[in-house]
Biotite code that builds the C-alpha atoms (Angstrom):
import biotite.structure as struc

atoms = struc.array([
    struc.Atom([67.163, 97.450, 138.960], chain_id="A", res_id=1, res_name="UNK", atom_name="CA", element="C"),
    struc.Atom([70.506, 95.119, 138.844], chain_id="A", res_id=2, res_name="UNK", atom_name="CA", element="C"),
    struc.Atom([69.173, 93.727, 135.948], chain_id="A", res_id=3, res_name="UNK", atom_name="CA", element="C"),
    struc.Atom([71.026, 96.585, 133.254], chain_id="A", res_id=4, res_name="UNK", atom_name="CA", element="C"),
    struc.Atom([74.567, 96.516, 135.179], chain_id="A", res_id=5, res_name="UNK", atom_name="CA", element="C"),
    struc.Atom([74.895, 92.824, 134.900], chain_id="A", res_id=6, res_name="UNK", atom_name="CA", element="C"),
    struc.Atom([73.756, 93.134, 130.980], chain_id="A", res_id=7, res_name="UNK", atom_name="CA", element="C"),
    struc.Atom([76.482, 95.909, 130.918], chain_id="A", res_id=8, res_name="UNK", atom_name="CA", element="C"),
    struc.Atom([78.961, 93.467, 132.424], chain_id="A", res_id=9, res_name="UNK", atom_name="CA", element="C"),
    struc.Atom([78.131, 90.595, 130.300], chain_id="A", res_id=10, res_name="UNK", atom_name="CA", element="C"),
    struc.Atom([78.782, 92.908, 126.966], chain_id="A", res_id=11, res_name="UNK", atom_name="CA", element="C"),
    struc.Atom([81.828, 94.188, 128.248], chain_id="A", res_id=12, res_name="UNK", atom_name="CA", element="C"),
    struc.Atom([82.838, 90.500, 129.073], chain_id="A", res_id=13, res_name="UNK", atom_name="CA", element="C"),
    struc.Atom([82.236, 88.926, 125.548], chain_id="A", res_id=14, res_name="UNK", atom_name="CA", element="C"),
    struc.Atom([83.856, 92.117, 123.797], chain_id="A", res_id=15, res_name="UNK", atom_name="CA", element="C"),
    struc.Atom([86.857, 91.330, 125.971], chain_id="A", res_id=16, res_name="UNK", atom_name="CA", element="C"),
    struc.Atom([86.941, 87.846, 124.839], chain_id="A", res_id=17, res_name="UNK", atom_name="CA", element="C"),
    struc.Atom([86.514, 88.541, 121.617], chain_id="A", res_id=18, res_name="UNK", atom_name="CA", element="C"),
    struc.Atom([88.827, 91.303, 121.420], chain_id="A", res_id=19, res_name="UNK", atom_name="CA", element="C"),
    struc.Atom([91.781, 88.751, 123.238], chain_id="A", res_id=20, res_name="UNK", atom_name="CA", element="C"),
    struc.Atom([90.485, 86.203, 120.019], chain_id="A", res_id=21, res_name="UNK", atom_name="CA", element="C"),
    struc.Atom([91.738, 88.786, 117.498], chain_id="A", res_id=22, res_name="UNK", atom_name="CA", element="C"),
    struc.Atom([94.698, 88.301, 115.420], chain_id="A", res_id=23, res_name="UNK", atom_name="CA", element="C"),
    struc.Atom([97.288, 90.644, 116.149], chain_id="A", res_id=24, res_name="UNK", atom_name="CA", element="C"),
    struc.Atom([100.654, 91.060, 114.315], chain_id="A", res_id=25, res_name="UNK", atom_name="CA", element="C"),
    struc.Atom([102.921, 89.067, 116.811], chain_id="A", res_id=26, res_name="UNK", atom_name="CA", element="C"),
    struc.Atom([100.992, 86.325, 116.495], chain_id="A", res_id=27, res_name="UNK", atom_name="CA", element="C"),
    struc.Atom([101.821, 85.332, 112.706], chain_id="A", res_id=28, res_name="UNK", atom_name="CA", element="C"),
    struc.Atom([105.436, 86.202, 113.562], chain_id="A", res_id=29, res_name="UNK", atom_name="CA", element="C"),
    struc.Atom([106.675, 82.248, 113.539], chain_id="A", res_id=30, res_name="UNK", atom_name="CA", element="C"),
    struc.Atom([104.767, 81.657, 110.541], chain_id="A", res_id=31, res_name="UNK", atom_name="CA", element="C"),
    struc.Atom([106.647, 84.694, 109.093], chain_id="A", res_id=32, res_name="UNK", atom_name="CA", element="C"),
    struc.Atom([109.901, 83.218, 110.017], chain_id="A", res_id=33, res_name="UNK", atom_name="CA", element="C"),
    struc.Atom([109.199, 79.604, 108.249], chain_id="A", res_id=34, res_name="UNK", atom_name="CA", element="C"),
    struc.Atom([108.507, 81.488, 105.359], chain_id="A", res_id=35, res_name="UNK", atom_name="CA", element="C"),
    struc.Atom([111.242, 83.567, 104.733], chain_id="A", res_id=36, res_name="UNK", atom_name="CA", element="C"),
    struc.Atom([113.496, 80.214, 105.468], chain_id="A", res_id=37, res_name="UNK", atom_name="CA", element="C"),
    struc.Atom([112.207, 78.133, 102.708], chain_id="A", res_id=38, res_name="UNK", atom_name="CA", element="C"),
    struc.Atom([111.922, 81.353, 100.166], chain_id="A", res_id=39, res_name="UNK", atom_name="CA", element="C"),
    struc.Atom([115.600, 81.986, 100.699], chain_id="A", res_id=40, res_name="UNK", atom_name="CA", element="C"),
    struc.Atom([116.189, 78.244, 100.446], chain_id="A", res_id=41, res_name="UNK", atom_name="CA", element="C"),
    struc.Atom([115.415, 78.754, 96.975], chain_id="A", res_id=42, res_name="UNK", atom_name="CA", element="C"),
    struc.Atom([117.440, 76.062, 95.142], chain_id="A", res_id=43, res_name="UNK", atom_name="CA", element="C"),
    struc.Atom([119.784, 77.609, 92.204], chain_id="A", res_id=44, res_name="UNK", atom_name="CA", element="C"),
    struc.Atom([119.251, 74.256, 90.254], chain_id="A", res_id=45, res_name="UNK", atom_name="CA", element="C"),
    struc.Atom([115.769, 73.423, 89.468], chain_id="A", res_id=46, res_name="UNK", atom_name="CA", element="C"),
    struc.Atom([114.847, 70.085, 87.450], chain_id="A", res_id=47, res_name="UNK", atom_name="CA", element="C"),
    struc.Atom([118.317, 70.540, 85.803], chain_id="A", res_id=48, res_name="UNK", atom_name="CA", element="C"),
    struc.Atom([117.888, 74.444, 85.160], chain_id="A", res_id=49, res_name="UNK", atom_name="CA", element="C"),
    struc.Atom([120.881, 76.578, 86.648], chain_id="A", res_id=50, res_name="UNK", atom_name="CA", element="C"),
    struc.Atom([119.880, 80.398, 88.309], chain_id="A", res_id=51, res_name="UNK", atom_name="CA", element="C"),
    struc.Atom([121.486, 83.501, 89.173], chain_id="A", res_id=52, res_name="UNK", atom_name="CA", element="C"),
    struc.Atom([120.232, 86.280, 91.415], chain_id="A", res_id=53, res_name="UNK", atom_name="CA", element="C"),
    struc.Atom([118.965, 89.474, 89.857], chain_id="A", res_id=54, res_name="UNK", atom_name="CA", element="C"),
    struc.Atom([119.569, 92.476, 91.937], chain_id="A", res_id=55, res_name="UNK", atom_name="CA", element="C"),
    struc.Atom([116.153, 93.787, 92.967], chain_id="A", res_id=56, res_name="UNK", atom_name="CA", element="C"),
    struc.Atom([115.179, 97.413, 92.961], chain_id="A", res_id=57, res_name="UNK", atom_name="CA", element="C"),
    struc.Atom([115.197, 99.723, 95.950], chain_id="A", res_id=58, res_name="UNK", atom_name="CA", element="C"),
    struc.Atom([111.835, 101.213, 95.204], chain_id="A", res_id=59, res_name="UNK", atom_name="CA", element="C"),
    struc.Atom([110.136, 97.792, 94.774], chain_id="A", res_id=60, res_name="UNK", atom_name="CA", element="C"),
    struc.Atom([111.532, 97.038, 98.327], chain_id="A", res_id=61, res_name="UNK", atom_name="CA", element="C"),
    struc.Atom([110.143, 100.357, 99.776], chain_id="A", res_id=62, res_name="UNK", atom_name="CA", element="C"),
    struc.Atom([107.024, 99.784, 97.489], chain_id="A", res_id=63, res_name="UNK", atom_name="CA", element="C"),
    struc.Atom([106.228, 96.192, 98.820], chain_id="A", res_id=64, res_name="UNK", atom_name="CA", element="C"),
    struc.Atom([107.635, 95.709, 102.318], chain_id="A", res_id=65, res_name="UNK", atom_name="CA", element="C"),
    struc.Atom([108.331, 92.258, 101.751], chain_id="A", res_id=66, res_name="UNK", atom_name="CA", element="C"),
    struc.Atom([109.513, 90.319, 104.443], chain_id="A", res_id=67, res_name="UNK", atom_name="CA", element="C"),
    struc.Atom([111.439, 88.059, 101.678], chain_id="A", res_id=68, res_name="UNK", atom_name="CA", element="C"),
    struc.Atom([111.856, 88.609, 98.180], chain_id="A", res_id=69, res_name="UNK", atom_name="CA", element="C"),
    struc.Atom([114.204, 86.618, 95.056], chain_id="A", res_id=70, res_name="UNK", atom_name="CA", element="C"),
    struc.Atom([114.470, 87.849, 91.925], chain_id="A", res_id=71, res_name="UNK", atom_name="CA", element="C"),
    struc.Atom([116.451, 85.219, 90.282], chain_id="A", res_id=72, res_name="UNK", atom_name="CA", element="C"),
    struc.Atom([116.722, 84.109, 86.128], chain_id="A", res_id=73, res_name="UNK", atom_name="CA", element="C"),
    struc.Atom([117.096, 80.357, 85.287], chain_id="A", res_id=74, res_name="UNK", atom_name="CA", element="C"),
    struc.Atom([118.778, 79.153, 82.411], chain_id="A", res_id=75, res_name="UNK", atom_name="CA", element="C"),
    struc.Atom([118.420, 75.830, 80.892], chain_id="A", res_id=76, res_name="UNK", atom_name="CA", element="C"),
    struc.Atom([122.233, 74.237, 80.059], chain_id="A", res_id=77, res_name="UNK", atom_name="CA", element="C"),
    struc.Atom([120.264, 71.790, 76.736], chain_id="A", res_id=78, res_name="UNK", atom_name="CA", element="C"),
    struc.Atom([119.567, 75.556, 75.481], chain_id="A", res_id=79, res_name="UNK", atom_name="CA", element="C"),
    struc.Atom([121.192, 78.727, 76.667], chain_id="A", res_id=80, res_name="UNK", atom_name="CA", element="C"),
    struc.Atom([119.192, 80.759, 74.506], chain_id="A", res_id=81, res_name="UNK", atom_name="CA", element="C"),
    struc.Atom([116.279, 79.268, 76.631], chain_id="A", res_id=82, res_name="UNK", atom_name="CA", element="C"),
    struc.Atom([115.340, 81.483, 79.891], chain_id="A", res_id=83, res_name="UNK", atom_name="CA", element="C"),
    struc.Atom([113.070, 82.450, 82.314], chain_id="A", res_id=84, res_name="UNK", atom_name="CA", element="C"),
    struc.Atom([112.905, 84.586, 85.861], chain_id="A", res_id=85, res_name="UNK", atom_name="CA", element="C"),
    struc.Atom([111.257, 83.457, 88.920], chain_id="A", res_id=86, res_name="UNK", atom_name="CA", element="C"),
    struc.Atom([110.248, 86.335, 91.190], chain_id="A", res_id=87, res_name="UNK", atom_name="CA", element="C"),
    struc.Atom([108.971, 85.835, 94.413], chain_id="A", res_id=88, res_name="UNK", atom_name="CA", element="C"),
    struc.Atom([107.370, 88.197, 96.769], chain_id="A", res_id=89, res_name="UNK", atom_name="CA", element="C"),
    struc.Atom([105.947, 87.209, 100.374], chain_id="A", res_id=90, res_name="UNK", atom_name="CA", element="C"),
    struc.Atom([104.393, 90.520, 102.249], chain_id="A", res_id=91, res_name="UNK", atom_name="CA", element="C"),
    struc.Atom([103.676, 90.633, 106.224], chain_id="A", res_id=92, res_name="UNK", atom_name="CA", element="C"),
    struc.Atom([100.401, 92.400, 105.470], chain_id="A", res_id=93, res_name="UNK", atom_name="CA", element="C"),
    struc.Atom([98.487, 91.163, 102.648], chain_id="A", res_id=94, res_name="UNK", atom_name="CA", element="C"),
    struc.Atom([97.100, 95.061, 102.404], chain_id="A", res_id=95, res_name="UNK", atom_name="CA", element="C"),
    struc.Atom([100.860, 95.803, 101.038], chain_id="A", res_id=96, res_name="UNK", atom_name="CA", element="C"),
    struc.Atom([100.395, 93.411, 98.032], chain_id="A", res_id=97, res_name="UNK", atom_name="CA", element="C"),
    struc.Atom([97.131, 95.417, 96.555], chain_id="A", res_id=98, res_name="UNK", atom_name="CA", element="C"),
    struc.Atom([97.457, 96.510, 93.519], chain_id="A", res_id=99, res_name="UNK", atom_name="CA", element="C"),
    struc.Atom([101.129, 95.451, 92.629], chain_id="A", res_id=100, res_name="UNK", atom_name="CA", element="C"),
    struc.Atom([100.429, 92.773, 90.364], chain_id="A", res_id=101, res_name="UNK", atom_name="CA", element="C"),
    struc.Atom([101.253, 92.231, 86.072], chain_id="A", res_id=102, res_name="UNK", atom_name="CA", element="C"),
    struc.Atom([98.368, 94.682, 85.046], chain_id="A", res_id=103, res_name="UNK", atom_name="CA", element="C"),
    struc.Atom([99.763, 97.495, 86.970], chain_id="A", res_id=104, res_name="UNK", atom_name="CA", element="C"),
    struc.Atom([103.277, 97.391, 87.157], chain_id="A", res_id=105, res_name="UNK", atom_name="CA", element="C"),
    struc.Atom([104.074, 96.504, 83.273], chain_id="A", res_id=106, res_name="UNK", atom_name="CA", element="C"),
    struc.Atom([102.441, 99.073, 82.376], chain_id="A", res_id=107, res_name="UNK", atom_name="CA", element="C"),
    struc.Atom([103.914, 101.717, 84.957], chain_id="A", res_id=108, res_name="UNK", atom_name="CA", element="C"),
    struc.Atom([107.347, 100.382, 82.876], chain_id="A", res_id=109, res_name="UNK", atom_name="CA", element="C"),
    struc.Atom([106.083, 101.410, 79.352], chain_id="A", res_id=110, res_name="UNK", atom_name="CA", element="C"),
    struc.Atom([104.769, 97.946, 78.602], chain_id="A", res_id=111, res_name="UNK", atom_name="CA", element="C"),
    struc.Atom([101.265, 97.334, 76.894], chain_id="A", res_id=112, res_name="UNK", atom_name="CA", element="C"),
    struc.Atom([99.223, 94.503, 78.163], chain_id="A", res_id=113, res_name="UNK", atom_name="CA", element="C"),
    struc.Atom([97.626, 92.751, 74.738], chain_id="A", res_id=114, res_name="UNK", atom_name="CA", element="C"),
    struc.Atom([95.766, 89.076, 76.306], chain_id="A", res_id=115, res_name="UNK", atom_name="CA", element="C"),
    struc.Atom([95.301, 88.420, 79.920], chain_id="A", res_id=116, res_name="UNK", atom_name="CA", element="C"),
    struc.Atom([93.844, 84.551, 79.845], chain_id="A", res_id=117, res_name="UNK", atom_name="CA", element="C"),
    struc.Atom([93.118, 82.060, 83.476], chain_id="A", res_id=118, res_name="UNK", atom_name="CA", element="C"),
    struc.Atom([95.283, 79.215, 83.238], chain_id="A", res_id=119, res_name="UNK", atom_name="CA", element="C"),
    struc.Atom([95.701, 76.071, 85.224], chain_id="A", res_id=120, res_name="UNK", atom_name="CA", element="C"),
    struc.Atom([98.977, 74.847, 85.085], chain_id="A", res_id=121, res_name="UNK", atom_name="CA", element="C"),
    struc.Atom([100.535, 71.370, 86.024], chain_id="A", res_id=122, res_name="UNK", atom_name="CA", element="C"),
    struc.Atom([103.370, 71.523, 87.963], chain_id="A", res_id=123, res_name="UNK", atom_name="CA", element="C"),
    struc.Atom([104.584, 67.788, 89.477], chain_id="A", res_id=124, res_name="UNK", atom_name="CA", element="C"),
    struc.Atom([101.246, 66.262, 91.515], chain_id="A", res_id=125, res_name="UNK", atom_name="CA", element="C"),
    struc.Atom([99.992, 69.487, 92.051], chain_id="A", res_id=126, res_name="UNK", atom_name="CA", element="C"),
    struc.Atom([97.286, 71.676, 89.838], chain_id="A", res_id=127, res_name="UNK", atom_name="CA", element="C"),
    struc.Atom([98.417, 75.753, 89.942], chain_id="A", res_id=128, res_name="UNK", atom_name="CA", element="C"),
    struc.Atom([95.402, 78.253, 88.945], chain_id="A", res_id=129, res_name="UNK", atom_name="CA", element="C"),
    struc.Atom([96.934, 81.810, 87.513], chain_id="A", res_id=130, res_name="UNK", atom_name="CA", element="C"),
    struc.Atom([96.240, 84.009, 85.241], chain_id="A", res_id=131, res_name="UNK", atom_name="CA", element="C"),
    struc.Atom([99.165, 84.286, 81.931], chain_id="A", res_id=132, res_name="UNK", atom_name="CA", element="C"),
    struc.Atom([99.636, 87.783, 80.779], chain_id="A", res_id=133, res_name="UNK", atom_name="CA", element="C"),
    struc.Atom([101.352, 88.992, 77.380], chain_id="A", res_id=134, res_name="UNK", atom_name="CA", element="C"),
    struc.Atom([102.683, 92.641, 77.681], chain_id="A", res_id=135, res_name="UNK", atom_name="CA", element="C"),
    struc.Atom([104.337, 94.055, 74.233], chain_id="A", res_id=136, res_name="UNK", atom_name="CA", element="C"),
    struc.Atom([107.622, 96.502, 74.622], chain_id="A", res_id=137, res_name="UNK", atom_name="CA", element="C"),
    struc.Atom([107.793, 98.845, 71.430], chain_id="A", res_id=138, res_name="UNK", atom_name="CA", element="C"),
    struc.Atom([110.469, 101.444, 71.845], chain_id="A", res_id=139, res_name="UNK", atom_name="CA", element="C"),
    struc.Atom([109.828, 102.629, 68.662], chain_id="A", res_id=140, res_name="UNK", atom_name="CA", element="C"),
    struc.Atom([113.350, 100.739, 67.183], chain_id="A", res_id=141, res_name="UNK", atom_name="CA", element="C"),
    struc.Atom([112.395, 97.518, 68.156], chain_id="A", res_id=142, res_name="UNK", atom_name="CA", element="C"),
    struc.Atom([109.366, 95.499, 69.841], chain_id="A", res_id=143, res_name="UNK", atom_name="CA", element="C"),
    struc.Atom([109.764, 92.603, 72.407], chain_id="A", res_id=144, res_name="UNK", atom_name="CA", element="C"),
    struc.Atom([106.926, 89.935, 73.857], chain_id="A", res_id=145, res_name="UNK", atom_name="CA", element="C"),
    struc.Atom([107.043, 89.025, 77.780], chain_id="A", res_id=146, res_name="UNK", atom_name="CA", element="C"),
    struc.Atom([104.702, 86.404, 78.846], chain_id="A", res_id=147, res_name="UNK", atom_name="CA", element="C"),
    struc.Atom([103.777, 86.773, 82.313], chain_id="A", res_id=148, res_name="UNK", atom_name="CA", element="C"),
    struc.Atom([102.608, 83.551, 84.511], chain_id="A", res_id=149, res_name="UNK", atom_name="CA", element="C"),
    struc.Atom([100.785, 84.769, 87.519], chain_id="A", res_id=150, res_name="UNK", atom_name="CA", element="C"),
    struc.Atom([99.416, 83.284, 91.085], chain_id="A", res_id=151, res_name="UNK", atom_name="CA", element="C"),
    struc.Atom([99.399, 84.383, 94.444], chain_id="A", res_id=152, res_name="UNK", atom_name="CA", element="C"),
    struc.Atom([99.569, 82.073, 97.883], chain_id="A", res_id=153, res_name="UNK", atom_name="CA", element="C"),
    struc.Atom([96.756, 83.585, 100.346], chain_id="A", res_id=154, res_name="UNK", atom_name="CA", element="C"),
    struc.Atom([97.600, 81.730, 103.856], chain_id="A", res_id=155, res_name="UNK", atom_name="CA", element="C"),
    struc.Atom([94.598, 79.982, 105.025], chain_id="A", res_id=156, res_name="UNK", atom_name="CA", element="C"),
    struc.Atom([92.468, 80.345, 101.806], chain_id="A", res_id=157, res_name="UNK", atom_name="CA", element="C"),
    struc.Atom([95.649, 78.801, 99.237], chain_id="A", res_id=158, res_name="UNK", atom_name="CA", element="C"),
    struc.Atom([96.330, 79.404, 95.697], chain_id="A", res_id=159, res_name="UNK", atom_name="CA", element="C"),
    struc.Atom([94.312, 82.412, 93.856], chain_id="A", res_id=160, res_name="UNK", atom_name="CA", element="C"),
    struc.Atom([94.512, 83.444, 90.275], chain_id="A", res_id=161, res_name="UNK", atom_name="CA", element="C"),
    struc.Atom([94.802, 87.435, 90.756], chain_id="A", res_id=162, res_name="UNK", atom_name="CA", element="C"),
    struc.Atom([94.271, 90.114, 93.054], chain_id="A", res_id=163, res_name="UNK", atom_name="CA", element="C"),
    struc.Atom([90.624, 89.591, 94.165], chain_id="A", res_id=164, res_name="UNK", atom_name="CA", element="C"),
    struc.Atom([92.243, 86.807, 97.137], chain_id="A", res_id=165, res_name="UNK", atom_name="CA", element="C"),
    struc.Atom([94.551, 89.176, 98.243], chain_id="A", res_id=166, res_name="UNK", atom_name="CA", element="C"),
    struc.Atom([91.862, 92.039, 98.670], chain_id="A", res_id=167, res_name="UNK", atom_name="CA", element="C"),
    struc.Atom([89.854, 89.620, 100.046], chain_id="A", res_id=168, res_name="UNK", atom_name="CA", element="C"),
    struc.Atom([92.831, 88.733, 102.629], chain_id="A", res_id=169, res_name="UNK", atom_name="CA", element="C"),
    struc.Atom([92.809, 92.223, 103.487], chain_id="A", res_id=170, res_name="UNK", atom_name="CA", element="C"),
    struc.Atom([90.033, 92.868, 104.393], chain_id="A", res_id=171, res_name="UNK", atom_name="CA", element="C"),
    struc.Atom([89.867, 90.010, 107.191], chain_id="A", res_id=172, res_name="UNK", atom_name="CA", element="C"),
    struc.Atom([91.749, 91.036, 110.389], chain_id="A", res_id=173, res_name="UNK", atom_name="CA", element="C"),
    struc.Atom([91.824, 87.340, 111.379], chain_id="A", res_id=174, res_name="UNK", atom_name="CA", element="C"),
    struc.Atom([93.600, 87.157, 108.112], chain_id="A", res_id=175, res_name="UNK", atom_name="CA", element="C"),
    struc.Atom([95.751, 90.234, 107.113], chain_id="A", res_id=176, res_name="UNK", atom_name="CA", element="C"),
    struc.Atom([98.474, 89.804, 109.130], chain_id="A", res_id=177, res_name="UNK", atom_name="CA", element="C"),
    struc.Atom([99.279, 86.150, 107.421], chain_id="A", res_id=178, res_name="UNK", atom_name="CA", element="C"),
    struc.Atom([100.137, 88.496, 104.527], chain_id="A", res_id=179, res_name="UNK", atom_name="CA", element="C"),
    struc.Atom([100.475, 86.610, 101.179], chain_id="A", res_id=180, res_name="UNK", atom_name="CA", element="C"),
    struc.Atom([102.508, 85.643, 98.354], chain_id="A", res_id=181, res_name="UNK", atom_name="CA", element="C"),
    struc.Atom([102.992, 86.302, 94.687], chain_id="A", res_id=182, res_name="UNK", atom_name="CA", element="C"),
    struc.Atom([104.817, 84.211, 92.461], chain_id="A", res_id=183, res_name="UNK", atom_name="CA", element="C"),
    struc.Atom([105.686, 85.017, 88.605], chain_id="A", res_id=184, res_name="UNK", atom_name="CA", element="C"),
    struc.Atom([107.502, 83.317, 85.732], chain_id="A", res_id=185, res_name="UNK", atom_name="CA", element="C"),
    struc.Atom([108.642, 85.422, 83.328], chain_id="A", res_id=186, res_name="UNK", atom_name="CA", element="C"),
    struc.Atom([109.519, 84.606, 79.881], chain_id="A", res_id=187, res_name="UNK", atom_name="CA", element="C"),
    struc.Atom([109.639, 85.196, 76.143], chain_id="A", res_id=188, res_name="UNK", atom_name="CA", element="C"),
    struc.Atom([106.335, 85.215, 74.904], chain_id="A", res_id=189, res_name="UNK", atom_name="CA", element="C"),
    struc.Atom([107.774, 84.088, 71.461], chain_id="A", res_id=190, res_name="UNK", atom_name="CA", element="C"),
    struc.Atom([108.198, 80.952, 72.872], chain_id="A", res_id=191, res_name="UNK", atom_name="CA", element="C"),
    struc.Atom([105.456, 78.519, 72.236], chain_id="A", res_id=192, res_name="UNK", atom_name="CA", element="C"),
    struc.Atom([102.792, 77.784, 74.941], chain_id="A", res_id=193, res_name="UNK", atom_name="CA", element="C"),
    struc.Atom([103.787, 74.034, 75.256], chain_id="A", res_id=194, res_name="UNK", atom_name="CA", element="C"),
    struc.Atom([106.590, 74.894, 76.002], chain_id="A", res_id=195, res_name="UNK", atom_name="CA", element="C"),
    struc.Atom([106.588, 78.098, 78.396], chain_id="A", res_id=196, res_name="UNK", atom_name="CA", element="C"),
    struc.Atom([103.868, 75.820, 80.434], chain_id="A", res_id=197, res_name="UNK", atom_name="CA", element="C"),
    struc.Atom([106.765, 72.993, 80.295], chain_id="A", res_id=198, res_name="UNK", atom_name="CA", element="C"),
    struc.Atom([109.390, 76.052, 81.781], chain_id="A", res_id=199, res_name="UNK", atom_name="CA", element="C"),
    struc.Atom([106.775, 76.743, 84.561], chain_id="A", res_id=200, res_name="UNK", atom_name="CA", element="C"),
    struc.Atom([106.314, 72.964, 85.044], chain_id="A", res_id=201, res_name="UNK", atom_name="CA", element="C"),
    struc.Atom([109.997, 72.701, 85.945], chain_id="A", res_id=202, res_name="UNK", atom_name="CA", element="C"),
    struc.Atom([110.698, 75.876, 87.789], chain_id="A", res_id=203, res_name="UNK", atom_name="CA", element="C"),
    struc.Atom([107.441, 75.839, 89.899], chain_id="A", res_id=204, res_name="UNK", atom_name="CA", element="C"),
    struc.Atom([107.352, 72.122, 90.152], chain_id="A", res_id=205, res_name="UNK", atom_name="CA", element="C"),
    struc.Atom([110.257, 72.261, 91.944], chain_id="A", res_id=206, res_name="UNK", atom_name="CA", element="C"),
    struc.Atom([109.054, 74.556, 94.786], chain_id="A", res_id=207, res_name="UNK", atom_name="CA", element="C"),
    struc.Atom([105.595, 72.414, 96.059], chain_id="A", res_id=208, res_name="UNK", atom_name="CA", element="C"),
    struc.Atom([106.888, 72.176, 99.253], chain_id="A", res_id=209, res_name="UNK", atom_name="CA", element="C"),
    struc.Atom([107.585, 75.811, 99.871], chain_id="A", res_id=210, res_name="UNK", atom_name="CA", element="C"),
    struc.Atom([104.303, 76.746, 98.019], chain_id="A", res_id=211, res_name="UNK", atom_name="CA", element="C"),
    struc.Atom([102.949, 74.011, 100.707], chain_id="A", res_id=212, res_name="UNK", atom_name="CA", element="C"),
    struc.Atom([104.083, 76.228, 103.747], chain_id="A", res_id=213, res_name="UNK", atom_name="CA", element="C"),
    struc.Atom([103.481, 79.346, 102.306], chain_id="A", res_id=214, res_name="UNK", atom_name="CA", element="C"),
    struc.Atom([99.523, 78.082, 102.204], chain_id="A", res_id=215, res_name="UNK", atom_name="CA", element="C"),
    struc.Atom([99.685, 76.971, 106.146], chain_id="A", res_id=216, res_name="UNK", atom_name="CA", element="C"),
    struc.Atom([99.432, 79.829, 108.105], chain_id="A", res_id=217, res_name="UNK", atom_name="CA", element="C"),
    struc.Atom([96.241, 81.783, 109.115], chain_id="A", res_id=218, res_name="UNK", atom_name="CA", element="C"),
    struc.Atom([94.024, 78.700, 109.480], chain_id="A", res_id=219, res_name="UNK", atom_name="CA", element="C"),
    struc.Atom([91.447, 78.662, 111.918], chain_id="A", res_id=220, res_name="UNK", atom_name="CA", element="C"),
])
């Protein structure tokens, strides 16, 4: 007869345990802290390229939640004409980075997405899968090309090419509350591919170690 209380007890024991296992928000808070330090220790001169801060939108703060997030457009001093904007956005909750990504927002801003291709890019030592999108701006006087290079940082898991490692980050409590990254370069899409991969080369290259951190946390 004491045979169903102590079975009771033992269940309500392990859910305890597991329950005190669970990530909860507090917990990722120093990870949270390291990397909002090294994104705002974003260097204005990259591999001789010179940036300046673009103001960011009220909505896409209110959209995204970030806990940090640069807007900022690099110029190379060889070439003036030459540009391109690194945008980075690092969410508490990886849940608040679903669905904001190239496909969705471009669009929402009149754009039309015409190739969408997986890329790996080199960058310094280090091998960055993304996906490059091409979005076409035709305001009826005059038509523009913006060629879009895409990854997001999912702590714990690393570098994923779209949106499926993010929902995937969501969906794991253990995970959620690492949040996660997205990083884009932005730049004419007039430009040749050699050298737009040569602009991401030099503007990402320059940020392994931050990308490095941004990949720690979460790991169990």
């Amino acid at each position: 007869m004491i045979l169903s209380p102590l079975i009771c007890l033992a269940i309500l024991a392990g859910m305890w345990t597991e329950a005190r296992a669970r990530v909860q928000p507090a917990d990722a808070d120093p990870y949270h802290r390291r990397a909002k330090e090294v994104i705002s220790g974003l260097p204005y001169q990259l591999n001789g390229w010179i940036g300046r801060d673009n103001e960011i939108p009220e909505a896409a703060v209110k959209l995204l939640r970030p806990n940090y997030m640069v807007s900022r457009t690099y110029v190379d001093p060889l070439n003036i004409s030459r540009s391109a904007t690194l945008l980075i956005v690092q969410c508490k909750d990886s849940r608040d980075m679903l669905g904001h990504f190239p496909p969705v927002c471009y669009p929402a801003h009149g754009m039309t997405m015409v190739s969408e291709a997986q890329r790996d890019w080199a960058a310094g030592d280090a091998t960055i899968p993304g996906t490059e999108y091409v979005f076409l701006h035709d305001d009826g006087v005059t038509k523009s090309r913006t060629a879009v290079y895409n990854f997001m940082v999912v702590p714990g898991l690393g570098i994923v090419r779209d949106m499926k490692g993010i929902a995937h980050a969501a969906e794991d409590y253990q995970r959620r509350y690492f949040g996660a990254a997205q990083f884009q370069v932005t730049m004419n899409a007039d430009m040749p591919q050699y050298d737009r991969d040569r602009v991401f080369a030099a503007l990402v290259g320059g940020n392994l170690k931050m990308i490095e951190t941004l990949k720690s946390g979460g790991n169990r």
